[in-house]
C-alpha positions in Angstrom: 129.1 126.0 99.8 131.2 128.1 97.5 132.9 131.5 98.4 130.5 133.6 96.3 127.2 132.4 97.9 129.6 133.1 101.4 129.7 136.2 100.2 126.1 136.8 99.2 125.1 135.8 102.6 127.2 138.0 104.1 126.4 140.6 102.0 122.7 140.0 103.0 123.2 140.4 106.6 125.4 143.3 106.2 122.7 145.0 105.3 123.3 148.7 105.7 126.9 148.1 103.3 129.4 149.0 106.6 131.9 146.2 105.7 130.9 144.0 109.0 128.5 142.4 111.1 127.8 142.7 114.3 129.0 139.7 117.1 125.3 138.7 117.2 124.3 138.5 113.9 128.0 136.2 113.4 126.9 133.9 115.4 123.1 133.7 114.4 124.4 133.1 110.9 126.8 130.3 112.0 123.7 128.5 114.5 121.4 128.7 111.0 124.3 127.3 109.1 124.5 124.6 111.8 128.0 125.6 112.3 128.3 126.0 116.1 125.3 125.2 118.6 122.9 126.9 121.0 125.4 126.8 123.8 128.9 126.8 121.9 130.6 129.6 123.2 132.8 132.2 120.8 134.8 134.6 121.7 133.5 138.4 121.0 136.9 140.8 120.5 134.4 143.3 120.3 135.6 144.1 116.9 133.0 143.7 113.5 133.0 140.9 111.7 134.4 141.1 108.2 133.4 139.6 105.5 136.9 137.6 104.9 136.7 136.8 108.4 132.9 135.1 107.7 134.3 133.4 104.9 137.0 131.8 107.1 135.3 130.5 109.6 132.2 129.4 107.3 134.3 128.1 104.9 138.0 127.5 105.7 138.6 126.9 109.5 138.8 123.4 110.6 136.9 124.1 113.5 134.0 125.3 111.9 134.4 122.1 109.3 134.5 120.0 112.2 131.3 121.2 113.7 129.1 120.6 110.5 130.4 117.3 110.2 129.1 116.5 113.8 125.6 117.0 112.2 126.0 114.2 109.5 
């Protein structure tokens, strides 16, 4: 997935143009993606979501990389 359908997505779910998501909708985009699971905890700092910070973790962080491959 490139960065600018990322960014599309985020900017879907982001929908009222604030600059961030909410912890909840985070990880219900990563679950869809089939980025983390059901019961995979994450951390909430109880700060928004930004959209550079959604890009990293959907597209960049090794975690995250690891994770998807675990579905193939």
């Amino acid at each position: 997935m490139d960065n600018s359908n990322i960014a599309a997505m985020f900017q879907m779910l982001d929908s009222s143009n604030k600059g961030s998501i909410s912890f909840i909708q985070y990880k219900e985009a990563l679950k869809t993606l089939g980025l983390c699971t059901a019961d995979e905890v994450l951390k909430d700092d109880g700060h928004g979501i930004t959209c550079e910070k959604f890009m990293y973790e959907v597209c960049i962080c090794p975690a995250s990389l690891q994770a998807f491959a675990r579905r193939f």
